[in-house]
DSSP file (Angstrom, degrees, kcal/mol; ACC not computed):
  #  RESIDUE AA STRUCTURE BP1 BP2  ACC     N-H-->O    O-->H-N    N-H-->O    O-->H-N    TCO  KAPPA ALPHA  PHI   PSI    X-CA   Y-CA   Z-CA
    1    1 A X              0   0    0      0, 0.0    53,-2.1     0, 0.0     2,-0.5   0.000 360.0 360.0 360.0 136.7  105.7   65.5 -176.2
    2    2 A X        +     0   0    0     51,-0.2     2,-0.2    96,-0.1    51,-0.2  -0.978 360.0 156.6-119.3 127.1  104.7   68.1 -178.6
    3    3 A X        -     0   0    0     -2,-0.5    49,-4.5    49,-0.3     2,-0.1  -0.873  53.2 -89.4-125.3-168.6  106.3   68.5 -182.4
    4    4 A X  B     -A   51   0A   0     47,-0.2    47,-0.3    -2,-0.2    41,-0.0  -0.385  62.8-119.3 -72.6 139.4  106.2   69.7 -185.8
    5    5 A X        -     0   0    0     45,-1.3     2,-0.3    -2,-0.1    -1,-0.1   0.126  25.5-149.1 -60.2-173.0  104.4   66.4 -187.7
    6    6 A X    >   -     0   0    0      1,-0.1     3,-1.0     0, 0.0     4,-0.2  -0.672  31.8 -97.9-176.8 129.4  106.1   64.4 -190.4
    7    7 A X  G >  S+     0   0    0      1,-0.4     3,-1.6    -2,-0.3     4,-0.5   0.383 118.5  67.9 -32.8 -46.4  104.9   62.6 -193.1
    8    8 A X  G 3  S+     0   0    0      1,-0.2    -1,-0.4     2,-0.1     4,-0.2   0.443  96.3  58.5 -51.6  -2.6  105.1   59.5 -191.2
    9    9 A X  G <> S+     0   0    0     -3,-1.0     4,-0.8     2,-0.1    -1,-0.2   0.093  78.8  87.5-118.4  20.5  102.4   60.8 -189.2
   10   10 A X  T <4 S+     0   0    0     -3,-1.6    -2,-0.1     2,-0.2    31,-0.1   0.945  81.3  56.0 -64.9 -59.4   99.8   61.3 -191.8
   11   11 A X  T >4 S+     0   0    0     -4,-0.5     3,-4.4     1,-0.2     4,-0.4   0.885 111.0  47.4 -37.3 -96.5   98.2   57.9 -191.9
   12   12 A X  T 3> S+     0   0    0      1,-0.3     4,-2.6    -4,-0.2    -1,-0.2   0.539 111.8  51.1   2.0 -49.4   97.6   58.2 -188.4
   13   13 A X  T 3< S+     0   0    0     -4,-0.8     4,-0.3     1,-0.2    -1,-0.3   0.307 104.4  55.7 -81.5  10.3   96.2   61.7 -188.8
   14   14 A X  T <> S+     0   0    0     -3,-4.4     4,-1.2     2,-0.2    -1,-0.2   0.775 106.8  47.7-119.2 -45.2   94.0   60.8 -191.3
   15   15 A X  H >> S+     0   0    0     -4,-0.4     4,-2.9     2,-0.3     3,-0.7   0.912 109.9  56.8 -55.0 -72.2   92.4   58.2 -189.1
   16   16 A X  H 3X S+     0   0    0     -4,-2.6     4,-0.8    -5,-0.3    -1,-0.2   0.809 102.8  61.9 -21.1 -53.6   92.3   61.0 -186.1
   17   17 A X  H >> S+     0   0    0     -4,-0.3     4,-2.3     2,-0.3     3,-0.5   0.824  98.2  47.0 -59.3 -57.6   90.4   63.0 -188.5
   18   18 A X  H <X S+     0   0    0     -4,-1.2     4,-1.1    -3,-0.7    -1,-0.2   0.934 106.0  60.5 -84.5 -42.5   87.7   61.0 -189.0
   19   19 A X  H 3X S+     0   0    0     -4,-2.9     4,-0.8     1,-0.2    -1,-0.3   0.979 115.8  34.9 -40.6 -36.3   87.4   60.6 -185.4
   20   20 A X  H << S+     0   0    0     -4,-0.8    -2,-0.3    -3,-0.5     4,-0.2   0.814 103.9  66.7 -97.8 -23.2   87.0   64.2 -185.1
   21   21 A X  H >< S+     0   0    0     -4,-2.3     3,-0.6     1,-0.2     6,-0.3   0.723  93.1  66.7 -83.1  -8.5   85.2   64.9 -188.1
   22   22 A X  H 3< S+     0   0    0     -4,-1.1    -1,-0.2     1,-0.2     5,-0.2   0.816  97.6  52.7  15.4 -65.9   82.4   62.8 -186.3
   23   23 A X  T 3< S+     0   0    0     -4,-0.8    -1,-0.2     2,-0.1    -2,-0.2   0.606  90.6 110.0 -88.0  11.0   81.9   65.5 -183.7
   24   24 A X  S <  S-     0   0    0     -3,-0.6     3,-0.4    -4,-0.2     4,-0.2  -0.402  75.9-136.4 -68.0 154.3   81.5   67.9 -186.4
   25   25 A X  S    S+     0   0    0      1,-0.2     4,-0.2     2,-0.1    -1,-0.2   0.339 111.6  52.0 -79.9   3.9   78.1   69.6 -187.2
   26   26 A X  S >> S+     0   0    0     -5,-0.2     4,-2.4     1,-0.1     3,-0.7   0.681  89.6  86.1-109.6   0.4   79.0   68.8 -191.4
   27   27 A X  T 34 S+     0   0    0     -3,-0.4    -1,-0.1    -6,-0.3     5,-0.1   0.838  88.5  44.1 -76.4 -35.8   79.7   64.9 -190.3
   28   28 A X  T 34 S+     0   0    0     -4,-0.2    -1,-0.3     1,-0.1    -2,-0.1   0.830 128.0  33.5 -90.0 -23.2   75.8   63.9 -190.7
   29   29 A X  T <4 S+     0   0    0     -3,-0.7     2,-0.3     1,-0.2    -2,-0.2   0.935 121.0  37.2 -99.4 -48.6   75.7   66.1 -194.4
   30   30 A X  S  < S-     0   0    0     -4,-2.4    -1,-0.2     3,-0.0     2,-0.2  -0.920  82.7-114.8-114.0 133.9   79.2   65.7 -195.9
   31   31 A X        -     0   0    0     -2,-0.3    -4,-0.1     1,-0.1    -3,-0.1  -0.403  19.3-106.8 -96.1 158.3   81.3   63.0 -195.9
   32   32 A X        -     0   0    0     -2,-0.2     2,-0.5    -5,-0.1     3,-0.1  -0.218  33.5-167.7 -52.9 129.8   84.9   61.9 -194.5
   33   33 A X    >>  -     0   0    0      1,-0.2     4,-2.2    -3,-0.1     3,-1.8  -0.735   3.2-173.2-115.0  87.6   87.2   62.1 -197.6
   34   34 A X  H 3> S+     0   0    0     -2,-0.5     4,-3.9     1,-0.3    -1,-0.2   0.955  77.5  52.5 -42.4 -52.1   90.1   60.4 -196.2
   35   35 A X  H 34 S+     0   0    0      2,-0.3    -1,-0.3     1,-0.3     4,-0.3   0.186 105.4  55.4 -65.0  15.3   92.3   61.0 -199.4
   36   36 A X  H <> S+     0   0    0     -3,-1.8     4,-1.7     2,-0.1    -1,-0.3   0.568 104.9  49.2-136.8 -69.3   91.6   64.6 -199.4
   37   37 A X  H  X S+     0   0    0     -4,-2.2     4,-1.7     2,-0.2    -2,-0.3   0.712 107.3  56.7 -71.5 -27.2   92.7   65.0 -196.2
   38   38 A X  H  X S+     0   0    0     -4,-3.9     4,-2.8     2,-0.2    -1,-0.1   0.990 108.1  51.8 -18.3 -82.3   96.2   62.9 -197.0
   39   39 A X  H  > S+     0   0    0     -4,-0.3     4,-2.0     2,-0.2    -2,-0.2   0.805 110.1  44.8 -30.0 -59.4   96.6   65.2 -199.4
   40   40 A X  H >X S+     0   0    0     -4,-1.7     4,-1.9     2,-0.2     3,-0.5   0.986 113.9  51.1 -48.2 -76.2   96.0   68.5 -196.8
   41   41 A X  H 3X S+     0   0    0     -4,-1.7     4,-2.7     1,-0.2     5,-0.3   0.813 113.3  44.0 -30.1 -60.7   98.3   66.9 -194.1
   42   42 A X  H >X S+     0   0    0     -4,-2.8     4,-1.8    -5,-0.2     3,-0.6   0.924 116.5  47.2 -40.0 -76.1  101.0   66.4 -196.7
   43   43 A X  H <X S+     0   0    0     -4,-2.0     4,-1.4    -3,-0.5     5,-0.3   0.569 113.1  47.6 -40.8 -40.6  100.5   69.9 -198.2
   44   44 A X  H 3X S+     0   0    0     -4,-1.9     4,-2.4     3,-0.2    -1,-0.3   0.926 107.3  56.7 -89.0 -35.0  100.5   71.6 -194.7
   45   45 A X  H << S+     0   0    0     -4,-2.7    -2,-0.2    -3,-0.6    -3,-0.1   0.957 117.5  39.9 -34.6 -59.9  103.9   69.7 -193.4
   46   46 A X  H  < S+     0   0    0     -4,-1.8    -2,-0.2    -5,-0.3    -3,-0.2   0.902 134.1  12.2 -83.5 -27.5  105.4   71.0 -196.2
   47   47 A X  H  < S+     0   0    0     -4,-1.4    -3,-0.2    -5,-0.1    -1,-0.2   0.429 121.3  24.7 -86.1 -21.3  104.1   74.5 -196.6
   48   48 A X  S  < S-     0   0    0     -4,-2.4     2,-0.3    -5,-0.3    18,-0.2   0.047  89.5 -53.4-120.5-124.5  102.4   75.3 -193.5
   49   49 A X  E     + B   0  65A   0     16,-2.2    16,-1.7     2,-0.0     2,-0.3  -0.773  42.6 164.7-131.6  95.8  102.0   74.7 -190.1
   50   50 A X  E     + B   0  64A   0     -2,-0.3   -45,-1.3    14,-0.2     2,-0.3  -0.945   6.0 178.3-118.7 147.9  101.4   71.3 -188.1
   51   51 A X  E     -AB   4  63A   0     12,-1.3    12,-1.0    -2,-0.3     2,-0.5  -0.946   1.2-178.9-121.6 115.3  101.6   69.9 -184.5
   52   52 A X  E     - B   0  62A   0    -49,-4.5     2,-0.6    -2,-0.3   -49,-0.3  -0.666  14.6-141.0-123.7-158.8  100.9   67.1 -183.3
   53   53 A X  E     - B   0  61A   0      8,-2.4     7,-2.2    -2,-0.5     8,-0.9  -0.915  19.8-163.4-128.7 116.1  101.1   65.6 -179.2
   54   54 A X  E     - B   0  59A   0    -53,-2.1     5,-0.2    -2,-0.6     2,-0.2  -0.773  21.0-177.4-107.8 148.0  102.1   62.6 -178.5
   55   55 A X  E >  S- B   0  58A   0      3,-0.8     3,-1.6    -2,-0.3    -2,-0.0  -0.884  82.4  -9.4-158.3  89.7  102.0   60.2 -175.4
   56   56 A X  T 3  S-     0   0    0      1,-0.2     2,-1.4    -2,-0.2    -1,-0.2   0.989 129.0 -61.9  71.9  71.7  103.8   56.4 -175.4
   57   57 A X  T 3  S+     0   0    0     -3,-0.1     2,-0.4     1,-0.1    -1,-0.2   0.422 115.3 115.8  63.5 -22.2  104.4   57.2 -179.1
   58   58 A X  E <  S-B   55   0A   0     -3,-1.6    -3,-0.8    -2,-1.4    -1,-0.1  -0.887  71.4-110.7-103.1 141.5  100.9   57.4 -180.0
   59   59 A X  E     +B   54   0A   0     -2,-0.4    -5,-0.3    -5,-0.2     3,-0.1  -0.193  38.2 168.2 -27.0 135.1   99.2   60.8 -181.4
   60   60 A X  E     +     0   0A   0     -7,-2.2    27,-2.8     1,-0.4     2,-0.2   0.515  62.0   2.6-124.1 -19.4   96.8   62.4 -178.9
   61   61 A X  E     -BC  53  86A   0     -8,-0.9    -8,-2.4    25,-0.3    -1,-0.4  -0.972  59.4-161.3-164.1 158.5   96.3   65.4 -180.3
   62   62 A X  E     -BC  52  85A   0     23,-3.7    23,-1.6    -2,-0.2     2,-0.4  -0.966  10.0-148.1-148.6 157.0   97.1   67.5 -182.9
   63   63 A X  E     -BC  51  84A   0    -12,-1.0   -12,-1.3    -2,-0.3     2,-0.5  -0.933  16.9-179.3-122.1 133.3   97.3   71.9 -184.5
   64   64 A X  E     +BC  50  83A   0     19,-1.9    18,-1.6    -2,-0.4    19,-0.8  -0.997   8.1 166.3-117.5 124.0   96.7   72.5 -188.1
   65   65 A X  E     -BC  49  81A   0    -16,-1.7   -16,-2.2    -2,-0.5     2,-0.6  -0.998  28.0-137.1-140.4 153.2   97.0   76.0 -189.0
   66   66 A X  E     - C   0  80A   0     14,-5.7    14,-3.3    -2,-0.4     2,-0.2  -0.969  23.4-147.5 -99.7 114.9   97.3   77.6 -192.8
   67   67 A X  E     + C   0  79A   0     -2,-0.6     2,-0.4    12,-0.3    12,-0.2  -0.599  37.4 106.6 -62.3 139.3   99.8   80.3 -193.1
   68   68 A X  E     - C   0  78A   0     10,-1.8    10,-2.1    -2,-0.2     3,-0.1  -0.950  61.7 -44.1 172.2-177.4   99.5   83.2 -195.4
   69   69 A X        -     0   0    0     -2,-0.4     8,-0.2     8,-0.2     5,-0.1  -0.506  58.9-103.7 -81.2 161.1   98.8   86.9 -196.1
   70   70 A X     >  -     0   0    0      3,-0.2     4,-0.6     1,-0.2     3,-0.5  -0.054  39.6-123.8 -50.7 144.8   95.7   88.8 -194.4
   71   71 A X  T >4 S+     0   0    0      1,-0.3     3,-0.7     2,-0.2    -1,-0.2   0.909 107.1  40.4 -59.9 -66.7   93.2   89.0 -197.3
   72   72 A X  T 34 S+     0   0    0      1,-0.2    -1,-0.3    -3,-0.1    -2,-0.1   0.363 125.2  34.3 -99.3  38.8   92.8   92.5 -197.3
   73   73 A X  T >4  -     0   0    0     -3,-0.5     3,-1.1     3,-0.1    -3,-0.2   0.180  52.0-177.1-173.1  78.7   96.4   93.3 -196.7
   74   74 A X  T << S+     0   0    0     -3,-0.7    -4,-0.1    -4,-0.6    -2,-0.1   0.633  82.0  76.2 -26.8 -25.0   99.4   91.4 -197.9
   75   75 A X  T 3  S+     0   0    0     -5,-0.1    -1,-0.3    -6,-0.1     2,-0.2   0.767  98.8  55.6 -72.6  -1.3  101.7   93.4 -196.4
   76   76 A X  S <  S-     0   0    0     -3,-1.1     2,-0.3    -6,-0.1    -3,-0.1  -0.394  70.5-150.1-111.7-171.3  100.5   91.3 -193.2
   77   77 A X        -     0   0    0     -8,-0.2    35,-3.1    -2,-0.2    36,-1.4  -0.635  10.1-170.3-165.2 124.6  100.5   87.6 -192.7
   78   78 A X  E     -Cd  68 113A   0    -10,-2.1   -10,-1.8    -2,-0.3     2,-0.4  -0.157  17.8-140.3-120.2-178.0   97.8   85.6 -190.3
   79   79 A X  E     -Cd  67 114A   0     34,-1.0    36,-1.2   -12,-0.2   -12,-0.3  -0.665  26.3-155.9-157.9  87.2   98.0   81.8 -189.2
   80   80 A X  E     -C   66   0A   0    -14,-3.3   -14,-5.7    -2,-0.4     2,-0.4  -0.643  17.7-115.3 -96.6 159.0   94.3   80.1 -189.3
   81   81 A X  E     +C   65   0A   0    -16,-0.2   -16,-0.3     1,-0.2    36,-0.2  -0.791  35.9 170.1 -68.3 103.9   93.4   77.5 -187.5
   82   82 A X  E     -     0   0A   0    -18,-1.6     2,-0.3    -2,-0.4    -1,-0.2   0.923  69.1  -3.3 -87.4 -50.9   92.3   74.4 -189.4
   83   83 A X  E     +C   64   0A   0    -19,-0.8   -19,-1.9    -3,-0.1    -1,-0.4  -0.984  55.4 177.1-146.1 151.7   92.1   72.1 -187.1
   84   84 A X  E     +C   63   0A   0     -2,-0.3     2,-0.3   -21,-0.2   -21,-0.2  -0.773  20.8 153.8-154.4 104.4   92.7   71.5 -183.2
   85   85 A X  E     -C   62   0A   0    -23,-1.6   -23,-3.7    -2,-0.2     2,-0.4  -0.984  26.8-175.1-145.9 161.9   92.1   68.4 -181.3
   86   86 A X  E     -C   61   0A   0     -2,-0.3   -25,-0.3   -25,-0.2     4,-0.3  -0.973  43.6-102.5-125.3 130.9   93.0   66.7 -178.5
   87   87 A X    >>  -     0   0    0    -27,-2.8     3,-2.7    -2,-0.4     4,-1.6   0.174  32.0-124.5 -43.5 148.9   91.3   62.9 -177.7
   88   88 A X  G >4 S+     0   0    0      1,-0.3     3,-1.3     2,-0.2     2,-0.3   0.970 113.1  60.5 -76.5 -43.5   88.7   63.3 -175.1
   89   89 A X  G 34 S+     0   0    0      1,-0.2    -1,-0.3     3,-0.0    -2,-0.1   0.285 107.2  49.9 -62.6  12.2   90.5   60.6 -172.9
   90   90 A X  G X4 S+     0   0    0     -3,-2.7     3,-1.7    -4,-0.3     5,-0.5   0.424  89.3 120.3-122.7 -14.3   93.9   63.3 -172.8
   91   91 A X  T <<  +     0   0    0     -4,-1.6    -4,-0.0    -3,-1.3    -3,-0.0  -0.282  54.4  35.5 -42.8 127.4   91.9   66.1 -171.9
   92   92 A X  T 3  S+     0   0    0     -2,-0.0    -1,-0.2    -3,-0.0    -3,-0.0   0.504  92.6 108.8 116.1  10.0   92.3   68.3 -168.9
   93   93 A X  S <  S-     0   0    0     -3,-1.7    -2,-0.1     0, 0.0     0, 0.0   0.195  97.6-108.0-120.8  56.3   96.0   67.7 -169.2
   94   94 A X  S  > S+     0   0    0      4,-0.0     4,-1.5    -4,-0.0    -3,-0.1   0.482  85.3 123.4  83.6  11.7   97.3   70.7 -170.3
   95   95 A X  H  > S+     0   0    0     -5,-0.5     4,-2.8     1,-0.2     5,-0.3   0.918  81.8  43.6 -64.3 -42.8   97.9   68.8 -174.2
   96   96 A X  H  >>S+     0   0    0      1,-0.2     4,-2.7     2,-0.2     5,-0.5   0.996 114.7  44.8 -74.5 -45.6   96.0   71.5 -175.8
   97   97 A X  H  >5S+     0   0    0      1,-0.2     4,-1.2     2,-0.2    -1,-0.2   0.898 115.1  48.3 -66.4 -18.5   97.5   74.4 -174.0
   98   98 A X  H  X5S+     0   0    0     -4,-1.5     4,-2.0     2,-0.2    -1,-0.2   0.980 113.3  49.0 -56.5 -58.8  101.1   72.9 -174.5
   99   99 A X  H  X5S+     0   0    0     -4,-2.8     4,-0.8     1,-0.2    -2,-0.2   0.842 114.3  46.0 -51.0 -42.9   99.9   72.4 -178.6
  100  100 A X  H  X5S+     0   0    0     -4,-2.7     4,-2.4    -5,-0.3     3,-0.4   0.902 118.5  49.7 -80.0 -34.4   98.5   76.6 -178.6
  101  101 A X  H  X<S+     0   0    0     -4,-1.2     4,-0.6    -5,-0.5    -1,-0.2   0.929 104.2  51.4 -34.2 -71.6  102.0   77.4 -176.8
  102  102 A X  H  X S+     0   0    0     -4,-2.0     4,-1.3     1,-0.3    -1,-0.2   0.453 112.1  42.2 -94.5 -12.4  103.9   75.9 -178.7
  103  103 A X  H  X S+     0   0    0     -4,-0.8     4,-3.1    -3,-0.4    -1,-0.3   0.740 109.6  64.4 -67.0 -45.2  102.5   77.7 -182.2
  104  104 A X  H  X S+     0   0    0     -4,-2.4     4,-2.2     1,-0.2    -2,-0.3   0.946 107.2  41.5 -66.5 -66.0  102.6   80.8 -180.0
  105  105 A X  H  < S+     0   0    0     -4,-0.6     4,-0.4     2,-0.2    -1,-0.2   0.824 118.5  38.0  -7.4 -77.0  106.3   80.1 -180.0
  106  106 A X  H  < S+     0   0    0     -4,-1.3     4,-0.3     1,-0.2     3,-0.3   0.975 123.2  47.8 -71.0 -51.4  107.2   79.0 -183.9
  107  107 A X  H >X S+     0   0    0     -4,-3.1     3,-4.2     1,-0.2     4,-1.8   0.799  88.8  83.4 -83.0 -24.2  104.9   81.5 -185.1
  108  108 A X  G >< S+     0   0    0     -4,-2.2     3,-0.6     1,-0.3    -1,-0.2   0.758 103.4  32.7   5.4 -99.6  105.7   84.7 -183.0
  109  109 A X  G 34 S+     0   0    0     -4,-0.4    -1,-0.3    -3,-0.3    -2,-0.2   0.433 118.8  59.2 -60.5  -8.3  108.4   85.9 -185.0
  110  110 A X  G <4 S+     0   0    0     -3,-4.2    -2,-0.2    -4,-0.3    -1,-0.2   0.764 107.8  20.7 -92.4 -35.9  106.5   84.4 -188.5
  111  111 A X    <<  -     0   0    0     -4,-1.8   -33,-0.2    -3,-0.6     3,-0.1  -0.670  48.6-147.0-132.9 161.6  102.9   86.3 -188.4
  112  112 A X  S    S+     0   0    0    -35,-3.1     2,-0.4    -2,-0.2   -34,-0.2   0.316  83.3  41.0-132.9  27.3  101.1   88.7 -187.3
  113  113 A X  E     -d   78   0A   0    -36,-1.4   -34,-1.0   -37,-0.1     2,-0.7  -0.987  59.6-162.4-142.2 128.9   97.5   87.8 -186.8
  114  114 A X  E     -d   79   0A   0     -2,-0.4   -34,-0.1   -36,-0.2     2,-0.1  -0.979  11.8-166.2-121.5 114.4   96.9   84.1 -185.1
  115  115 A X        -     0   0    0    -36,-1.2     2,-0.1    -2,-0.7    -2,-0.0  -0.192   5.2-174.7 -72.1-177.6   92.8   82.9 -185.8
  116  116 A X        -     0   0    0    -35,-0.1     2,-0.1    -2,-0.1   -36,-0.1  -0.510  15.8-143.7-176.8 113.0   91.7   80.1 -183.7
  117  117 A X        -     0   0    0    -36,-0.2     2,-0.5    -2,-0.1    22,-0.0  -0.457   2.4-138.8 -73.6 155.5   88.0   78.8 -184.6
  118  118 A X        -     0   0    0     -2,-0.1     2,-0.1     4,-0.0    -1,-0.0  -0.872  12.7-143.6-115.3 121.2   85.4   77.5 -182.3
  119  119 A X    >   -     0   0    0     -2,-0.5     3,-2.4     1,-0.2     6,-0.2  -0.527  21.2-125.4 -66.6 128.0   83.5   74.5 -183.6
  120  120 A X  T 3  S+     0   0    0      1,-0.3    -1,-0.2    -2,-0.1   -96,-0.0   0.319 109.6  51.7 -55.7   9.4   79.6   74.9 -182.4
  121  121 A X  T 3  S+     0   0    0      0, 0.0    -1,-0.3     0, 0.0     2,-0.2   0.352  83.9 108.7-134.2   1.4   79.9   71.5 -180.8
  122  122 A X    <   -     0   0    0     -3,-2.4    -4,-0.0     1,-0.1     3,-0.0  -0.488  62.7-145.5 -79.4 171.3   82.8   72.1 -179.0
  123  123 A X  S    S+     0   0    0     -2,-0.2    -1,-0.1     1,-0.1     3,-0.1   0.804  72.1   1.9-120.3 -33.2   82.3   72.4 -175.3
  124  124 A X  S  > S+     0   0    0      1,-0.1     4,-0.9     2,-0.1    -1,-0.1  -0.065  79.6 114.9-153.3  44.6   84.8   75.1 -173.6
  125  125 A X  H  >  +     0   0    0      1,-0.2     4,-2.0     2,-0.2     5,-0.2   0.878  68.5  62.8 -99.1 -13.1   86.9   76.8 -175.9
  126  126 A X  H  > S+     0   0    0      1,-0.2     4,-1.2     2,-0.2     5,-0.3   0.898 110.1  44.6 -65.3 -18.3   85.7   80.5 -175.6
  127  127 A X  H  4 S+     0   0    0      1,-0.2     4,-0.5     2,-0.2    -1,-0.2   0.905 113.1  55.2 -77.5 -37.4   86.8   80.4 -171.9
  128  128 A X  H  < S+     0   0    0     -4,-0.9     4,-0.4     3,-0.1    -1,-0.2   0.981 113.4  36.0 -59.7 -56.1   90.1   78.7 -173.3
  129  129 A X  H ><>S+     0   0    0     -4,-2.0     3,-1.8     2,-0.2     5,-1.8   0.992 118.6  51.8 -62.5 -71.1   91.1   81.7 -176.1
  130  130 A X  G >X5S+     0   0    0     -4,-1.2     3,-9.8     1,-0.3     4,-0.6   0.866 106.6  54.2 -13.2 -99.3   89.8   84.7 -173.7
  131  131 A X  G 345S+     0   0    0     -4,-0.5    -1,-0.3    -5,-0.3    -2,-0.2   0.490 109.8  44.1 -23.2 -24.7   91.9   83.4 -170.9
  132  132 A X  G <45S-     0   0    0     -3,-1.8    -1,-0.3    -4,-0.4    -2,-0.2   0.087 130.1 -88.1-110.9   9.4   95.2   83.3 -173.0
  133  133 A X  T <45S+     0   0    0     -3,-9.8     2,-0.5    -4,-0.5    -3,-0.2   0.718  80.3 140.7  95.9  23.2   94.5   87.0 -174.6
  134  134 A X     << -     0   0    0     -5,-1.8     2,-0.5    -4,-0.6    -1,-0.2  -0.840  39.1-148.4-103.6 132.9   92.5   86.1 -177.5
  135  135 A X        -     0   0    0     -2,-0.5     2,-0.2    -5,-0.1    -5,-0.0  -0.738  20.9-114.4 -99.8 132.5   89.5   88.3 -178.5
  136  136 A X        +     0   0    0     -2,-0.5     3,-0.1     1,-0.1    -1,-0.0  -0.528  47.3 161.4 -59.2 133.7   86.1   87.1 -180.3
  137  137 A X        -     0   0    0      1,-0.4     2,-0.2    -2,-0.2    -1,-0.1   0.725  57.3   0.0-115.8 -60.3   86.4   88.9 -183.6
  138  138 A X        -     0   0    0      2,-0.0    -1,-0.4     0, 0.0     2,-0.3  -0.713  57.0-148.5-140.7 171.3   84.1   87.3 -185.9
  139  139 A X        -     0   0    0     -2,-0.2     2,-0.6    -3,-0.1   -22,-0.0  -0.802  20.8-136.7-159.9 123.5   81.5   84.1 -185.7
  140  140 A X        -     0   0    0     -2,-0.3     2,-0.7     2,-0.0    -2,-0.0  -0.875  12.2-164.5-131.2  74.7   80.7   81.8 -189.1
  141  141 A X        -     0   0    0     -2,-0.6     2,-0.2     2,-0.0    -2,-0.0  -0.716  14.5-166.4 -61.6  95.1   77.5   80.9 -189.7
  142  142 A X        -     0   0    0     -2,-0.7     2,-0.4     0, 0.0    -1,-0.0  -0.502  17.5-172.4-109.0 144.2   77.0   77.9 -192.2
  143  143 A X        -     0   0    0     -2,-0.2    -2,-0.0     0, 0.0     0, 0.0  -0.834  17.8-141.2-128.8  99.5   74.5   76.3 -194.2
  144  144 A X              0   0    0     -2,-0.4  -118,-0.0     1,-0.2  -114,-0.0  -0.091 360.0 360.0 -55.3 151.2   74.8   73.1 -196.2
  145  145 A X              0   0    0      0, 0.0    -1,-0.2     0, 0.0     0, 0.0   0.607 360.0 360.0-121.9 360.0   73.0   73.2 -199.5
């Protein structure tokens, strides 16, 4: 089942999170700030945009995106991607494409530019964004200092 989160689903996500920030390339340089990320989750339920997927009641995956204007032209309004995962033991059944749907949906009528990042340690998302009409725009090269 996929919905909008709720506050009650924070812990949990917080927990998620550090599961996924693990497969991150900043995991081995910066560390999981659990409370930080409390804070986001909270802050994006109420002002922005979150999804999460569910299976028997437990989370399996989940969409974070920040709503807001294009930078260099308010008069527009974009929806980035913060975070988007789905547990590697729910993959390959259609949770993630349900989760991009279902944003595709809410956000339709809300925005008018939908980002969606690809994490250098993820494994098949260019094929995933293409395939549903999404174009490579930009690529975000990073350095820890």
């Amino acid at each position: 089942m996929i919905r909008e989160a709720e506050i009650t689903d924070v812990i949990p996500l917080v927990h998620q999170g550090a599961i996924f920030w693990q497969m991150s390339p900043f995991a081995d340089r910066i560390g999981y700030n659990p409370n930080a990320v409390q804070n986001l989750l909270t802050q994006m339920i109420d002002d922005h945009y979150l999804l999460v997927a569910t299976r028997d009641g437990d989370i399996v995956g989940f969409l974070g995106m920040l709503l807001g204007p294009v930078l260099f032209n308010p008069d527009y309004t974009q929806a980035v991607e913060i975070f988007f995962y789905v547990q590697p033991e729910h993959r390959d059944r259609g949770i993630a494409e349900n989760l991009r749907e279902e944003a595709d949906i809410y956000l339709e009528d809300k925005v008018d530019v939908v980002g969606f990042g690809d994490m250098s340690s993820g494994t098949d998302m260019d094929k995933f964004y293409t395939d549903r009409g999404f174009t490579l725009t930009e690529r975000t090269y990073t350095k820890v200092l």
